[in-house]
Structures are given as structure tokens and as C-alpha cells.
N, C-alpha and C positions, 0 to 999 in steps of 0.2 A: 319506494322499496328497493332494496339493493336482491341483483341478483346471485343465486346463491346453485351451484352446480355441483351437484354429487355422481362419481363415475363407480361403478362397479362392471367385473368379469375381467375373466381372462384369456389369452391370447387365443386357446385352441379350447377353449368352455363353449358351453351352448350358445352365448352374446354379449355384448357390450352392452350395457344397462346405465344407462342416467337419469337424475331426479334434477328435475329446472323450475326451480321455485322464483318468484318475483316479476313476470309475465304480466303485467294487465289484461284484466279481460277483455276479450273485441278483438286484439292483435292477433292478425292470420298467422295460420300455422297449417299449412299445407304438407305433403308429404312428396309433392312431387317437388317441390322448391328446396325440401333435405334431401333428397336421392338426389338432385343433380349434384349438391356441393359435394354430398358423399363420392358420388362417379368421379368428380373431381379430383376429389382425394386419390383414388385407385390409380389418377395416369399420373405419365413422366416418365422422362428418361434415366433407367437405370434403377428402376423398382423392383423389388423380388418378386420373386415366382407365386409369394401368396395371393398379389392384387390380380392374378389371372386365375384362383381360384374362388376368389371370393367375389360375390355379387351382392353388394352391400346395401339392403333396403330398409328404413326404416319403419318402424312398427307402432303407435301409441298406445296406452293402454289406460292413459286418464290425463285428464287437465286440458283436453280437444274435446271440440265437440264444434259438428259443423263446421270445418278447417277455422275456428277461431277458440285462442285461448279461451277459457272457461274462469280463469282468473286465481284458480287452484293447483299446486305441484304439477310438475308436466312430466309423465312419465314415458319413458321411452325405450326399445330395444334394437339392435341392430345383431339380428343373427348371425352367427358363426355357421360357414359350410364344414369349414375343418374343425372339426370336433372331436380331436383327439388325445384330450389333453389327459383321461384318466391312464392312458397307455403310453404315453412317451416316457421315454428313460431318466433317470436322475442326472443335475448337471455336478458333476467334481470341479468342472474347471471352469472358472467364472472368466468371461469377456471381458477387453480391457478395453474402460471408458465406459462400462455400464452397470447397473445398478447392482448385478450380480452379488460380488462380493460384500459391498457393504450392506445389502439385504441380509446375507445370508448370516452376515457376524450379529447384526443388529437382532434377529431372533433365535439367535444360538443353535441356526443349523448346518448341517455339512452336505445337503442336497438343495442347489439352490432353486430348483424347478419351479417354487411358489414362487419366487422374487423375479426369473426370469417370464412367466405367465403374466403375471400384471404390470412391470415395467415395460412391455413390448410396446412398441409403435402402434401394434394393434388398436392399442388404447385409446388411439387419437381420434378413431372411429367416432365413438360417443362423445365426445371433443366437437368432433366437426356437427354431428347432426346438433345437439345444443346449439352450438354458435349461428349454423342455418335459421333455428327460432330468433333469436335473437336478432340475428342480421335484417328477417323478416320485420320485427318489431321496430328498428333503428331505421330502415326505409319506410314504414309509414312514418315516420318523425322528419322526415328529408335528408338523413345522416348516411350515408356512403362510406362504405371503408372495404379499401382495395388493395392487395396485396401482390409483387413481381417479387421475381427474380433480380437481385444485381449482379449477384458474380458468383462464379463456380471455380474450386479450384484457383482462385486466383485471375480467372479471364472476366472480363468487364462483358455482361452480357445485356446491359441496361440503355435505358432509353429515359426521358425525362417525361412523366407524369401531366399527359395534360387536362386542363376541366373536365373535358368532354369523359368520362370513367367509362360509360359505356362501351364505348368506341377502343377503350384500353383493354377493358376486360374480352373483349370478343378477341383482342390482339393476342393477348397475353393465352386466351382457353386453346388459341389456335396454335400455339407452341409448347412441345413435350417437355419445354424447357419451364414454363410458366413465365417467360419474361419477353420484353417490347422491345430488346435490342436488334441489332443487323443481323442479317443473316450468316453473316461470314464469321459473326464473331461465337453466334451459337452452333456452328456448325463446326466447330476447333471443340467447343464444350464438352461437345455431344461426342467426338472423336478421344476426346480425354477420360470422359465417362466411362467410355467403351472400356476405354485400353485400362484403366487401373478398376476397371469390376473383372475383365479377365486375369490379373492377378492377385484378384484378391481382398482390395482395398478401397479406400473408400475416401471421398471428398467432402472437400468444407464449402462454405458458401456463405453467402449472406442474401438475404430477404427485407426488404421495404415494405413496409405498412403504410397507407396512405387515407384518413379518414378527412369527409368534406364535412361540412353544414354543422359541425360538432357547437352547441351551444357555450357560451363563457359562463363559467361557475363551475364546473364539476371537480367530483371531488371535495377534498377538504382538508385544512391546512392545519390543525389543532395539535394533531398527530401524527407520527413519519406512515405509520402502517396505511391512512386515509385517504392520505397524497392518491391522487390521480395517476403520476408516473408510479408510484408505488406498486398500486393495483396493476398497472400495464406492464412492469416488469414484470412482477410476481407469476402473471398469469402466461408469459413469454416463455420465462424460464422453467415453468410445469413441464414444459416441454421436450420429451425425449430430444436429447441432439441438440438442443440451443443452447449455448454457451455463453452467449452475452447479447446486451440488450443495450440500447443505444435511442437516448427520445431526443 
């Protein structure tokens, strides 16, 4: 059964709501193994002011039972502290390089406040605790999939992947930077970060995926949408801020 992920809420709404359909039943689903990816989510160098108001737990409401799938929809919430969204002001002026604008032409409005509420980063919340299920299901199978930092702005902050994942992951959670490179080199990053978030702006980067024990067959070749790389792209570029995808 293919997995099937549905997100609802917005940025400053009550919570971020998803439906995760496709789960076998028996597969753990704990809540303290999504809190931690979520906490996860929260750090790093150079994040807004929100991840130091929000405390992001998640919540189930069907498809658990006894920290294991039930083999039915998995529903899920991740509360909003800021909860402000029926009070904030209308947007006139759409941000360049995000959804803003073409939100707002696309349903013929001149306040794009709907289109900047659910396009936010916020969104990725219910993104991450999903992917947490899953992640959980893909290690009871033996499958690993691990994810650094390469480079910031342009500076090489990587380090080469090796078997041992564990061993990288403790590396990689121990760095605000999320990557295994030198220290000299994420410490130039981190000084970059600094200096262009005080005036304003904002850096590029790129990110390695790294999955072990991955079985031969997946996917499917009949059709371009089925492909494997397909689906990997597809779900890369969901992604607020990703601009390209690279397998």
C-alpha cells in the first residue's frame, strides 16, 4: 500500500493537522520518537524567533493505539502556541521568492494573508512528525535514511558519510549547523549566518540524503509520475525553499 499524506493548518491557527494513511498495522508509533525529530526541527543556526516560542509536541487522535499502528488513517496534531492568526493584518505586499503572490492571483485576492498562513515553513511541522512515523516503520524494515548539511552560502561544511549512521547522526544533532564537517569550516558558516541575518537576508545551501538497507524494486517504471526518483523529487520540492533536487 502506497503511503498517502495529507497536511492541513496554518502558520498562526490553532495546529498543524495531518492524515497518514498506508502504515501497516504493528509498526511503532511512539510519541516520544516524533517530539524528538520535531525538537529537531526547532534548532539551528539562524532560525527565527518563532522556534523559541513554539514547543512543538505532537498529539494522536486515531490510527495508535498502544504506541503501534492500528493499520487505519493516522491522525495527528502539532499545536500552535501562537495563535494569532484571526488578528494579524492583511498582506499588500507579497515576499519575493514565495508563494505570496502567485497564491493570491491564483484565487483572485488582494490580501494575501490565506496564501502566506499555509505556505509558511510552519507547515513542515506536520511534514516532520509524518516522516517521524514513517522513519519508525523504515527501521523496523532495516532501512536508514540520514540526512547533513553540505554547504552554506557557498562554504563546504561536509564531511563524507560513513556506515556506521549512528555515529554520524549523534555527529551531525551535536552541530547547530546539522553537518559532520571541520570545525573551522562551520565556524566561517556560522560567522556568515550571523553577519547576512543582521542585514537582512538570507542564504542558500544544499542538503544530502543518505538512505542504507533500501531494497531493489521500488517504484515503478510504466510511468514517468511512478518512477521512484519521481516520487523523491516530487516530495523534495513540496518543500518550502528547495529549489532543486539532485538523485
Amino acid at each position: 500500500m502506497d503511503l498517502i499524506l495529507e497536511t492541513a493548518g496554518e502558520s498562526h491557527g490553532p495546529c498543524l493537522s495531518a492524515i497518514l494513511s498506508g502504515i501497516p498495522a504493528g509498526s511503532p508509533v511512539t510519541s516520544a520518537f516524533v517530539d524528538a525529530r520535531l525538537a529537531a526541527r526547532q534548532c539551528g543556526r539562524g532560525r527565527s524567533s518563532r522556534q523559541k516560542t513554539e514547543q512543538d509536541r505532537v498529539v494522536f487522535f486515531a490510527g495508535v493505539r498502544d504506541d503501534e499502528a492500528t493499520g487505519n488513517p493516522i491522525a495527528l496534531q502539532v499545536p500552535n502556541r501562537d495563535q494569532t492568526y484571526k488578528d494579524l493584518p492583511p498582506v499588500h505586499a507579497p515576499r519575493p521568492g514565495h508563494a505570496d503572490l502567485a497564491g493570491a492571483l491564483n484565487r483572485g485576492l488582494d490580501d494575501a494573508r490565506n496564501i502566506v498562513e499555509r505556505s509558511s515553513a510552519r507547515e513542515t511541522a506536520a511534514r516532520v512528525a509524518a516522516g517521524a512515523i514513517a522513519a519508525q516503520f523504515l527501521d523496523a524494515l532495516g532501512i536508514r535514511v540520514f540526512g547533513h548539511v553540505v554547504s552554506v552560502g557557498g562554504i563546504d561544511v561536509h564531511a563524507a558519510v560513513e556506515d556506521d549512521l549512528e555515529s554520524a547522526r549523534a555527529e551531525r544533532d551535536g552541530s547547530d549547523l546539522h553537518a559532520l564537517g571541520d570545525d573551522d569550516a562551520q565556524d566561517e558558516a556560522r560567522a556568515l549566518i550571523d553577519r547576512v541575518k543582521k542585514e537582512g537576508d538570507t542564504l542558500g545551501g544544499v542538503i544530502e540524503v543518505v538512505a542504507t538497507g533500501v531494497p531493489l524494486g521500488l517504484g515503478g517504471h510504466e510511468r514517468p509520475e511512478t518512477k521512484l526518483s519521481s516520487t523523491l523529487a516530487a516530495a523534495l520540492m513540496g518543500i518550502q525553499a528547495v529549489r532543486g533536487v539532485e538523485l
